[in-house]
matplotlib code that plots the C-alpha trace (Angstrom):
import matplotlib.pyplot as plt

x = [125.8, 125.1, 121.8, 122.7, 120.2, 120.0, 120.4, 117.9, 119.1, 120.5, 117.3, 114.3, 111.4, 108.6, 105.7, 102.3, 102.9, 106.4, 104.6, 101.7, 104.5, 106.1, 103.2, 102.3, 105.4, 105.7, 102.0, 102.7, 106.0, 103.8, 101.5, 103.7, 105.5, 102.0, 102.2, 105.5, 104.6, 101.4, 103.8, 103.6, 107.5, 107.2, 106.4, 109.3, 111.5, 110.4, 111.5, 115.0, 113.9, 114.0, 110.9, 113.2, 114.5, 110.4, 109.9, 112.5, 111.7, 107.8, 109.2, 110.5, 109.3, 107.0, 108.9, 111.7, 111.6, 114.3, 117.0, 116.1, 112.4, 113.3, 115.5]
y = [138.6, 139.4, 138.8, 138.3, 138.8, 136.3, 138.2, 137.0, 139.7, 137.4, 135.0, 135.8, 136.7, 134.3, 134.9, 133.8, 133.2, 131.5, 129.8, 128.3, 126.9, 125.1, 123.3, 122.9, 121.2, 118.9, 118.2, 117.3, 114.9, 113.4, 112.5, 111.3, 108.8, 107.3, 106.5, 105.2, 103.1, 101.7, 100.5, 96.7, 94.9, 94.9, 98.8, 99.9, 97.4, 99.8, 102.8, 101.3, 100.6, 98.1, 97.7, 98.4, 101.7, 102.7, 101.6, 104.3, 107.3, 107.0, 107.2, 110.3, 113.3, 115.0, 118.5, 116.5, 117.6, 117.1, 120.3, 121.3, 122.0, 124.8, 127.0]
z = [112.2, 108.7, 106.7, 103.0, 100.3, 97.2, 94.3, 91.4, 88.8, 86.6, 86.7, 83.7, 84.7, 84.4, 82.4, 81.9, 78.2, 79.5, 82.2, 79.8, 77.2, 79.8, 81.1, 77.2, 76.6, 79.6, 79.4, 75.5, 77.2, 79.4, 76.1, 74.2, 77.0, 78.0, 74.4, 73.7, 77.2, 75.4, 72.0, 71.7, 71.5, 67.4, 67.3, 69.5, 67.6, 64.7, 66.1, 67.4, 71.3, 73.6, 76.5, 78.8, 77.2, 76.8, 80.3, 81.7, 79.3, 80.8, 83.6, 83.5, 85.3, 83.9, 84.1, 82.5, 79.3, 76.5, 76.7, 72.9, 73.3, 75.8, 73.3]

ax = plt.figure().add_subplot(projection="3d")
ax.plot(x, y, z, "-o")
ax.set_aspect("equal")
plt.show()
């Protein structure tokens, strides 16, 4: 029987500062979805969406945050 160790080498270490930016950033998603979820029908016409299409993006996670705001 062999114990086998996970290697993390390749993983980067988290920071504080790293750490702090990413709660910044999914606090700031959370914001901004409340918001879009507060739009009346006219407004998100505006902007191209449908209720139904606001409905699922506030429903995102909160950690789900879009793939360019962590590069």
């Amino acid at each position: 029987m062999s114990i086998h160790a996970t290697d993390f080498s390749h993983h980067t270490p988290v920071t504080a500062k790293s750490f702090l930016t990413t709660v910044r950033m999914s606090l700031t998603a959370r914001r901004q979805r409340a918001a879009l979820a507060k739009l009346d029908d006219a407004a998100l016409a505006d902007i191209g969406l449908t209720r139904l299409q606001a409905n699922i993006e506030a429903k995102r996670p909160l950690w789900d945050v879009p793939a360019n705001w962590r590069s």
